[in-house]
C-alpha positions as CSV (number, residue, x, y, z in Angstrom):
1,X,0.0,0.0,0.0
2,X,1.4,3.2,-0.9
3,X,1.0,6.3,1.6
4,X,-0.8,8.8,-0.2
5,X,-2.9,11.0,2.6
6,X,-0.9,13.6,2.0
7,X,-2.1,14.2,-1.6
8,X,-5.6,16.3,-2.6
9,X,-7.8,13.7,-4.7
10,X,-6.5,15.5,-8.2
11,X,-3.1,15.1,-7.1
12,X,-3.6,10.8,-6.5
13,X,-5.2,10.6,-9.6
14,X,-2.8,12.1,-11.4
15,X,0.2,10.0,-9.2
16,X,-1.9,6.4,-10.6
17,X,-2.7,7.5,-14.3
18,X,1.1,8.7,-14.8
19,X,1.7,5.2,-13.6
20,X,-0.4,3.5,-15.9
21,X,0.7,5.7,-18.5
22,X,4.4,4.6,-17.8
23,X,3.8,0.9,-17.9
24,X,1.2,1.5,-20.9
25,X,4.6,2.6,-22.5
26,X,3.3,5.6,-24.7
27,X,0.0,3.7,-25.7
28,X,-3.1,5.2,-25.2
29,X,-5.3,4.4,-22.2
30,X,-9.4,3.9,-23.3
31,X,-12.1,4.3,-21.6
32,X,-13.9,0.8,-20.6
33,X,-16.3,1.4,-18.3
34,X,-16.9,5.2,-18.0
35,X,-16.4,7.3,-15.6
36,X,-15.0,4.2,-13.6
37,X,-12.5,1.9,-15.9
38,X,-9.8,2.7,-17.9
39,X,-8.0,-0.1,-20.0
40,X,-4.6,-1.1,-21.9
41,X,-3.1,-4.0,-23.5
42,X,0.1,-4.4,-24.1
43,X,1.9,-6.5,-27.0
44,X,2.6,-9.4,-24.7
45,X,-1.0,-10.0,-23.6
46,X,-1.0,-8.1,-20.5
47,X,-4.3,-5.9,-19.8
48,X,-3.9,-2.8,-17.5
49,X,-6.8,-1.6,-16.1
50,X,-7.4,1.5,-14.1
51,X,-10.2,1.7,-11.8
52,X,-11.7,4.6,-9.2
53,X,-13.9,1.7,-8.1
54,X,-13.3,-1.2,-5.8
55,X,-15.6,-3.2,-3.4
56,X,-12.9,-4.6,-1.7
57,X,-11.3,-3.2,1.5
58,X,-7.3,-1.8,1.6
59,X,-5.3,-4.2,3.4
60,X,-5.2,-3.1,7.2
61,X,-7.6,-0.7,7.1
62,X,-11.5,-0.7,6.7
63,X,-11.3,1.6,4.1
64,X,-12.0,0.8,0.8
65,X,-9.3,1.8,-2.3
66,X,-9.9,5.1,-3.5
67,X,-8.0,4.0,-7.0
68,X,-6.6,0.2,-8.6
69,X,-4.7,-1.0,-10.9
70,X,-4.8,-4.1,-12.4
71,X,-2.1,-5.9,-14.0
72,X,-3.3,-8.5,-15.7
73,X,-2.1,-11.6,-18.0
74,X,-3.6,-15.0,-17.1
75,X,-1.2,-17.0,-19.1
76,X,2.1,-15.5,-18.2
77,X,1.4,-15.8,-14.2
78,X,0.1,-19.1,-14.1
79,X,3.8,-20.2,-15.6
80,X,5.3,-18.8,-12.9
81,X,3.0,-20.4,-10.7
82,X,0.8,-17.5,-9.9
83,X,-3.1,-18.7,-9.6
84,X,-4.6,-15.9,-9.9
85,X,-3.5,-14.5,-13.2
86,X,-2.8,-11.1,-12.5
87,X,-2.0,-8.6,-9.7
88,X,-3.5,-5.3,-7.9
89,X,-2.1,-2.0,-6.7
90,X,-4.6,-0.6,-4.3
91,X,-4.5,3.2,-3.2
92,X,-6.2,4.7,-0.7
């Protein structure tokens, strides 16, 4: 969990959409789900999604995530063993 309570709400979305932008290397981000997904994919199969929903709480807190990524690509993390195909960066 990154520490982000010192940021206004412009400022954290900013922070998490220049980090998508950064692993979306230059392509662009499209709307999925408006006003609450954003999506990428990548050349290798991996999906990036950008979300300013989640139902889920923030690890040790009761809080739920104020912004996610997703980094997803089912077939690369099962070979290295990981289940669940993909991963999430929670911010609260």
């Amino acid at each position: 969990m990154f520490d982000t309570t010192g940021l206004s709400p412009s400022e954290l979305e900013n922070l998490v959409r220049d980090l998508v932008d950064r692993q979306a290397g230059g392509r662009p981000v499209g709307v999925y789900d408006p006003p609450k997904v954003w999506n990428v994919k990548l050349d290798d199969g991996t999906s990036i999604n950008l979300r300013n929903v989640s139902s889920s709480p923030v690890a040790g807190s009761a809080n739920k995530a104020t912004w996610t990524i997703d980094i997803l690509n089912k077939s690369q993390y099962e070979a290295w063993g990981w289940p669940k195909g993909g991963f999430e960066i929670k911010f609260e």
